[in-house]
PDB file of N, CA, C, O and CB in Angstrom:
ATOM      1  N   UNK A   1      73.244 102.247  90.467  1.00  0.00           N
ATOM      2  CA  UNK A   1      74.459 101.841  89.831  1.00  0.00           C
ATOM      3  C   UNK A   1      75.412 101.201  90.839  1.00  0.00           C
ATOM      4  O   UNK A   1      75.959 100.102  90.743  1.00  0.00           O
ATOM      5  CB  UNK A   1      75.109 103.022  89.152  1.00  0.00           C
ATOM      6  N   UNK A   2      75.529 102.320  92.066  1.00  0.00           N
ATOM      7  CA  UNK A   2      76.994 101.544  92.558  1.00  0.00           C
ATOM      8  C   UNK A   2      75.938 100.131  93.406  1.00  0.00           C
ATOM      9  O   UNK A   2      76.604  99.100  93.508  1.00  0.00           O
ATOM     10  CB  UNK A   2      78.376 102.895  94.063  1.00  0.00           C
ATOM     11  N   UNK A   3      74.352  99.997  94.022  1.00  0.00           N
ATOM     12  CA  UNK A   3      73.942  99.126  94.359  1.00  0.00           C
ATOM     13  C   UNK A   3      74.259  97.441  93.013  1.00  0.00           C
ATOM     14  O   UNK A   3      74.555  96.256  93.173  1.00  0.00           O
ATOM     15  CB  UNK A   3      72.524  99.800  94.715  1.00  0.00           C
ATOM     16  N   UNK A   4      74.101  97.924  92.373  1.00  0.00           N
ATOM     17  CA  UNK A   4      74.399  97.162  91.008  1.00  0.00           C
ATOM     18  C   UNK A   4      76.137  96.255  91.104  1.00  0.00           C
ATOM     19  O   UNK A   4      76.412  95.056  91.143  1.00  0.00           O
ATOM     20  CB  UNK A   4      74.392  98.618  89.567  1.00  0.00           C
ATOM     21  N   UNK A   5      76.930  97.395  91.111  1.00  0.00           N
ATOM     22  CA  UNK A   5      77.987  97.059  91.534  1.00  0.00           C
ATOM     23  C   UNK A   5      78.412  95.953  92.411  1.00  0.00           C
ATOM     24  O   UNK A   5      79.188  95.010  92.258  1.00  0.00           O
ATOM     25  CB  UNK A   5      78.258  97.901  91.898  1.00  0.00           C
ATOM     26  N   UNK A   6      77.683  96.350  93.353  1.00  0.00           N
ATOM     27  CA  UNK A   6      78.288  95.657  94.684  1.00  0.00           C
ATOM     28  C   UNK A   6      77.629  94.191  95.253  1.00  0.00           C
ATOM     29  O   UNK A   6      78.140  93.287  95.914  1.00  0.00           O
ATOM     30  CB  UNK A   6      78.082  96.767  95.915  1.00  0.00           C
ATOM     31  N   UNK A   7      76.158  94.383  94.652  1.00  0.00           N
ATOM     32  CA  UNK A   7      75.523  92.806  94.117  1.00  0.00           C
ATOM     33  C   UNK A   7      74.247  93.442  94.997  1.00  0.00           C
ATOM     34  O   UNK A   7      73.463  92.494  95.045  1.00  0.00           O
ATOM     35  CB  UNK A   7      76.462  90.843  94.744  1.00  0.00           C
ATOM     36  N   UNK A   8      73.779  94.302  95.551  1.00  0.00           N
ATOM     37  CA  UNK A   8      73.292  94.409  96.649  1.00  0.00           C
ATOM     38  C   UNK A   8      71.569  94.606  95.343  1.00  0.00           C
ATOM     39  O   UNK A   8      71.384  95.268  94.322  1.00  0.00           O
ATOM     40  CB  UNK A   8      74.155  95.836  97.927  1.00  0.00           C
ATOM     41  N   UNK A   9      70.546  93.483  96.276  1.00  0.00           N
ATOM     42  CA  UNK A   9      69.508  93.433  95.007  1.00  0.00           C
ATOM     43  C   UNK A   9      67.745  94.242  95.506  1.00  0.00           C
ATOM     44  O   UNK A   9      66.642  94.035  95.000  1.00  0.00           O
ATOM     45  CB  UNK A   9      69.288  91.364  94.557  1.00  0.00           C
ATOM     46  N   UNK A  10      68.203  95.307  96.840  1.00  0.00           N
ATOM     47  CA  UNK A  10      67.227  96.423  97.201  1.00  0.00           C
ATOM     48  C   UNK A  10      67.954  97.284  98.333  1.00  0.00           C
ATOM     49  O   UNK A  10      68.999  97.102  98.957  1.00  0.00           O
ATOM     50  CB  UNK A  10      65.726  95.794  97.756  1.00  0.00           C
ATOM     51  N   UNK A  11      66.924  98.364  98.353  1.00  0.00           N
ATOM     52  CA  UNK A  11      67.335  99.455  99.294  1.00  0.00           C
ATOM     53  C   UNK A  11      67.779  98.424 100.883  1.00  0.00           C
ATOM     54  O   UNK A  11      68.890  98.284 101.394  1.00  0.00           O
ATOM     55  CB  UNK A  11      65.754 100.770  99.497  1.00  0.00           C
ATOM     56  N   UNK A  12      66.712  97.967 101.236  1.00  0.00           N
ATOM     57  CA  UNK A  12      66.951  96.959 102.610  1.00  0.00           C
ATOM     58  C   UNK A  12      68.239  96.223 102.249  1.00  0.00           C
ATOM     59  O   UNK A  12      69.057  96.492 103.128  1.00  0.00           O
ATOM     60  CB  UNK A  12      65.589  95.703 102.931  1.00  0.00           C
ATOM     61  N   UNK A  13      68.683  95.547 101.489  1.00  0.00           N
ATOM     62  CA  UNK A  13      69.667  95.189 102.066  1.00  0.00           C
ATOM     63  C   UNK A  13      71.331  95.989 101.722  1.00  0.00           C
ATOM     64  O   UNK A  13      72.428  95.462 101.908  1.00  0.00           O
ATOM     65  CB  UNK A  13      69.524  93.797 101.774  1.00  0.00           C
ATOM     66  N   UNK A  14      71.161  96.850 101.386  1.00  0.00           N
ATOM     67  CA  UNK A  14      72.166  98.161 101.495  1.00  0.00           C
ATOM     68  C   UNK A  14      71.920  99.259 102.698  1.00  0.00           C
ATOM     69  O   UNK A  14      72.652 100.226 102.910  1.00  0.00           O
ATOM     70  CB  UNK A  14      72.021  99.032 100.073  1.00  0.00           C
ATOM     71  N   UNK A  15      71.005  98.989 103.274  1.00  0.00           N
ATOM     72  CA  UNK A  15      70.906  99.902 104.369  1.00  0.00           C
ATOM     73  C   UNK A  15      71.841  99.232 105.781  1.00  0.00           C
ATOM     74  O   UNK A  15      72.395  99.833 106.702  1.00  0.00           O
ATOM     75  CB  UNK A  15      69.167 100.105 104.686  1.00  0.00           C
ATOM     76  N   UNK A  16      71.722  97.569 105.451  1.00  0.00           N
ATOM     77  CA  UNK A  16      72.428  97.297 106.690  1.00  0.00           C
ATOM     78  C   UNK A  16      74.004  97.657 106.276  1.00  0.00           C
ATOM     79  O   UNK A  16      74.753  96.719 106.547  1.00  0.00           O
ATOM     80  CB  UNK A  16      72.171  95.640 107.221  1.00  0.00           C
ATOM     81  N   UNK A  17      74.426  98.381 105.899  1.00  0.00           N
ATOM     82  CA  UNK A  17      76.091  98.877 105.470  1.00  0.00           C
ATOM     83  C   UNK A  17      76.021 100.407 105.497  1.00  0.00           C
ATOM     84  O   UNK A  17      77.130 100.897 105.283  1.00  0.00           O
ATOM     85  CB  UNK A  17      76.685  98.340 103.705  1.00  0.00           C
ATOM     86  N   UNK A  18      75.210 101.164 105.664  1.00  0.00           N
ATOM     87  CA  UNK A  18      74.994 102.266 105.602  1.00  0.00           C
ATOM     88  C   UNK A  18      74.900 102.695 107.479  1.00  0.00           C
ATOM     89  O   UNK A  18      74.304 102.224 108.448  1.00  0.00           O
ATOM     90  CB  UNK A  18      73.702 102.421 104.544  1.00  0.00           C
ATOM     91  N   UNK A  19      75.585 103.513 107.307  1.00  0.00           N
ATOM     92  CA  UNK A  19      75.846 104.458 109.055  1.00  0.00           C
ATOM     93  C   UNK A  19      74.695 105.291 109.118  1.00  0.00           C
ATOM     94  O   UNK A  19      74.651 106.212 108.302  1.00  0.00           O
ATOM     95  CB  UNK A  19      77.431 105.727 109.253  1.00  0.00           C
ATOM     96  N   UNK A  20      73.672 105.144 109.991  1.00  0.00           N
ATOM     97  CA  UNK A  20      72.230 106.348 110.076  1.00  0.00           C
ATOM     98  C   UNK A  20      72.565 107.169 110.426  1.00  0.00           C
ATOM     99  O   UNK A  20      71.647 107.964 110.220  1.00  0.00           O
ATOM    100  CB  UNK A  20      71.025 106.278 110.859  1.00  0.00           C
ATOM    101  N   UNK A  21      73.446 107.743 110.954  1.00  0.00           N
ATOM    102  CA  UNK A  21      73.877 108.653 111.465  1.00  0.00           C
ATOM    103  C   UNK A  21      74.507 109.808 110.537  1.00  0.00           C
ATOM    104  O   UNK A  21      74.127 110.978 110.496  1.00  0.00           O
ATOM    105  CB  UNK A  21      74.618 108.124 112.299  1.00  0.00           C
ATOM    106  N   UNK A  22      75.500 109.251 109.840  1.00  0.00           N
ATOM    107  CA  UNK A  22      76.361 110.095 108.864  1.00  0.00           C
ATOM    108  C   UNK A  22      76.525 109.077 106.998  1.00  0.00           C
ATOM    109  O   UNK A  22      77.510 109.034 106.261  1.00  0.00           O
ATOM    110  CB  UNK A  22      78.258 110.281 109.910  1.00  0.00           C
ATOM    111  N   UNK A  23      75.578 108.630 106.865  1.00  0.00           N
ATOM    112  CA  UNK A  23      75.675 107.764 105.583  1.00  0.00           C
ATOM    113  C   UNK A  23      76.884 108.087 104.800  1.00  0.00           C
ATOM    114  O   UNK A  23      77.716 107.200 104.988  1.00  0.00           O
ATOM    115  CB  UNK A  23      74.440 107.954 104.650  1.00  0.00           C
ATOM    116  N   UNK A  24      77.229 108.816 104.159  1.00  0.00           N
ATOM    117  CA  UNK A  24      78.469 109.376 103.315  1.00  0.00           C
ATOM    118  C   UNK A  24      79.257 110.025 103.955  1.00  0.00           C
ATOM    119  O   UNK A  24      79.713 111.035 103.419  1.00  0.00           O
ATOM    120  CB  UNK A  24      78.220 110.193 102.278  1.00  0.00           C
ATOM    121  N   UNK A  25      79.680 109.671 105.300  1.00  0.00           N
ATOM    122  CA  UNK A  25      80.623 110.603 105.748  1.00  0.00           C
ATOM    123  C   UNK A  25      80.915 112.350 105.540  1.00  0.00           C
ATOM    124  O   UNK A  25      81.996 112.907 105.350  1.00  0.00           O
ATOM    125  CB  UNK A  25      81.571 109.996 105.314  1.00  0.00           C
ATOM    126  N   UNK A  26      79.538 112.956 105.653  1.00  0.00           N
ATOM    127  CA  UNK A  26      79.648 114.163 104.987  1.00  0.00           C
ATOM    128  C   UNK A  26      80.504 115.111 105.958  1.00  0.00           C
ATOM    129  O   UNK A  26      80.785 116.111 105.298  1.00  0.00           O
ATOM    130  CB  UNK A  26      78.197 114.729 104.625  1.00  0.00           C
ATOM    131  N   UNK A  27      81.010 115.206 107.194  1.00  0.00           N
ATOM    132  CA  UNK A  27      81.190 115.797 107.946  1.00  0.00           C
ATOM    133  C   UNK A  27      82.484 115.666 107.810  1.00  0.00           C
ATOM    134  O   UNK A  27      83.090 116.729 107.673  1.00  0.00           O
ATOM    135  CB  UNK A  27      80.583 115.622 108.904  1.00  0.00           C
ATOM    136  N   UNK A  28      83.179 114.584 107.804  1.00  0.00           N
ATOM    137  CA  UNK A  28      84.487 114.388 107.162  1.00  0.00           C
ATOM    138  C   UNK A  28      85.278 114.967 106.149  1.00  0.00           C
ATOM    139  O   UNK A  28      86.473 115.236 106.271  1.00  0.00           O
ATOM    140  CB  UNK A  28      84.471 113.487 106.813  1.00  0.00           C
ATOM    141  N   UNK A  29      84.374 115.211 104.837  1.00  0.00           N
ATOM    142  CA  UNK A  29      84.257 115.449 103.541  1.00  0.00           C
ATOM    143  C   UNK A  29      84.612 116.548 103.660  1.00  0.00           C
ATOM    144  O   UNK A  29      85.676 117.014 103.253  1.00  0.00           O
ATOM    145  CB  UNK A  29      83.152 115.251 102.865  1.00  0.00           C
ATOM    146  N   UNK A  30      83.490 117.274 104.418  1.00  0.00           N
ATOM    147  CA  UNK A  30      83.313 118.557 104.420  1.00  0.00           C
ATOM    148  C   UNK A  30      84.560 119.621 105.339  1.00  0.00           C
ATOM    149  O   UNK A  30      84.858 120.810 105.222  1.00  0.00           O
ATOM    150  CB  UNK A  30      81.852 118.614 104.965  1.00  0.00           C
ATOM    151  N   UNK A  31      85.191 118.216 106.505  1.00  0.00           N
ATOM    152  CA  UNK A  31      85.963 118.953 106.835  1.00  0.00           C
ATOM    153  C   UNK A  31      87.815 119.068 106.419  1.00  0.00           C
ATOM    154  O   UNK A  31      88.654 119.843 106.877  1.00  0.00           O
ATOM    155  CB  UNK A  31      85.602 118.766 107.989  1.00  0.00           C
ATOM    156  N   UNK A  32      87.983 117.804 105.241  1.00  0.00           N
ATOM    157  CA  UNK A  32      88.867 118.077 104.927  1.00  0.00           C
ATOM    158  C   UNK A  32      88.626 118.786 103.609  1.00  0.00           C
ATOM    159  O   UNK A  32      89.715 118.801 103.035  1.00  0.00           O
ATOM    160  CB  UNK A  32      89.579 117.126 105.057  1.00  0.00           C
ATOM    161  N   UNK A  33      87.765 119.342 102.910  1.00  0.00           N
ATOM    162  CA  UNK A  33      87.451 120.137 101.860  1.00  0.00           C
ATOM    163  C   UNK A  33      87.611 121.775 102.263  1.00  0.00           C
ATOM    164  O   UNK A  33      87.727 122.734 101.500  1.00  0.00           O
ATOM    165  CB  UNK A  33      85.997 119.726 101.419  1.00  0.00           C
ATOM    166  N   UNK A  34      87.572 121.739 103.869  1.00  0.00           N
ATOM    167  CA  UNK A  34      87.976 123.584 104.087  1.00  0.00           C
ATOM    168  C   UNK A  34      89.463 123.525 104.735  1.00  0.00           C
ATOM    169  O   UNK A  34      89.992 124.548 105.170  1.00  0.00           O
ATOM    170  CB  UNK A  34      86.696 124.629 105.473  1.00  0.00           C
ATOM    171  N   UNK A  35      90.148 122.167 104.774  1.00  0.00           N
ATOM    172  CA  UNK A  35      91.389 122.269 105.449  1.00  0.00           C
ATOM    173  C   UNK A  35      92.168 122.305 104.205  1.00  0.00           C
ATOM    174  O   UNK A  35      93.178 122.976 104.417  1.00  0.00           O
ATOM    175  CB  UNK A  35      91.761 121.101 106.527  1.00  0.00           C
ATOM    176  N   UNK A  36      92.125 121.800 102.796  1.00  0.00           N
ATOM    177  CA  UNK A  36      93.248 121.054 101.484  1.00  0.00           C
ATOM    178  C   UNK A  36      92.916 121.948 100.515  1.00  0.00           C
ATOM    179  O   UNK A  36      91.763 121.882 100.088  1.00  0.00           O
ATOM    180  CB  UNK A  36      92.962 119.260 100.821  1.00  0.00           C
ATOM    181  N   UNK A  37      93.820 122.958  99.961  1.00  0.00           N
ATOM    182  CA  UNK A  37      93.902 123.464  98.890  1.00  0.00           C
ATOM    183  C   UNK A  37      92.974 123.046  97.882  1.00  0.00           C
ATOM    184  O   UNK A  37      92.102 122.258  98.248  1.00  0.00           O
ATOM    185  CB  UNK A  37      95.008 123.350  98.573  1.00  0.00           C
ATOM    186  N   UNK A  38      92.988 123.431  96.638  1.00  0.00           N
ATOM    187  CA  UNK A  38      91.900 122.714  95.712  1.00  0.00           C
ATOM    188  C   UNK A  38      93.686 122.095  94.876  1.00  0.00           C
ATOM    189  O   UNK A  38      94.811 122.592  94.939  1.00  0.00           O
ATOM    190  CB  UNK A  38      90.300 124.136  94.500  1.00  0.00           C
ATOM    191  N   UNK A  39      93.246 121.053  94.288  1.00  0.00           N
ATOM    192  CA  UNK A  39      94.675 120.574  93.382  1.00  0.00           C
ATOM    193  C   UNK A  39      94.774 121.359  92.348  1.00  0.00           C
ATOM    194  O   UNK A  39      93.898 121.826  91.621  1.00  0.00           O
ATOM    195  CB  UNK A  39      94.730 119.069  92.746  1.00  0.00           C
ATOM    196  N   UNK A  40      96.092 121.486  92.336  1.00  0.00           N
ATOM    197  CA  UNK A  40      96.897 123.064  91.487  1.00  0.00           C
ATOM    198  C   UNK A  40      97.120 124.138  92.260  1.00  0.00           C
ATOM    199  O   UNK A  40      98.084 124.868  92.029  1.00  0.00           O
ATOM    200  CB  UNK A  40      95.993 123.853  90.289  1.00  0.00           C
ATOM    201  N   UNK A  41      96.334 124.357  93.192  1.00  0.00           N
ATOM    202  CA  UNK A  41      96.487 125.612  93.523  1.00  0.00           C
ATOM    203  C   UNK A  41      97.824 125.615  94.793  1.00  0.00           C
ATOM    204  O   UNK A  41      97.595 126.301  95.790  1.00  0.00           O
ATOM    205  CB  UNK A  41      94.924 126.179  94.001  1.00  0.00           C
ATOM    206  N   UNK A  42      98.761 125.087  94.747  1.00  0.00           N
ATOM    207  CA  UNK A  42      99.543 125.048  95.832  1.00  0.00           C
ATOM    208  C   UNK A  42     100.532 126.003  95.773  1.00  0.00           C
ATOM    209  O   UNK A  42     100.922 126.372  94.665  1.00  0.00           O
ATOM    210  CB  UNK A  42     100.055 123.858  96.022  1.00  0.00           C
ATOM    211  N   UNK A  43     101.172 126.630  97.134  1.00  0.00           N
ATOM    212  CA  UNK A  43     101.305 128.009  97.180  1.00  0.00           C
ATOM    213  C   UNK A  43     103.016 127.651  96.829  1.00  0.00           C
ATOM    214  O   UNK A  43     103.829 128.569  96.719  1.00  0.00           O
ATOM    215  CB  UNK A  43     100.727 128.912  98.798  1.00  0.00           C
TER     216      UNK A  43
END
């Protein structure tokens, strides 16, 4: 879908935009997901 989106017409040529290292930024994700409240819950 989002390859669809973006015009991109196989895996190869969406890989050259993709980081091998951390593809989705999961480490990021993950670290502002144990620093930010969940929304609503603010004290």
């Amino acid at each position: 879908m989002l390859m669809e989106y973006v015009g991109w017409k196989d895996v190869r040529s969406a890989m050259r935009y993709i980081d091998a290292a951390d593809p989705f930024a999961q480490h990021r994700i993950e670290t502002a997901l144990s620093v930010a409240p969940p929304p609503g819950i603010a004290g």
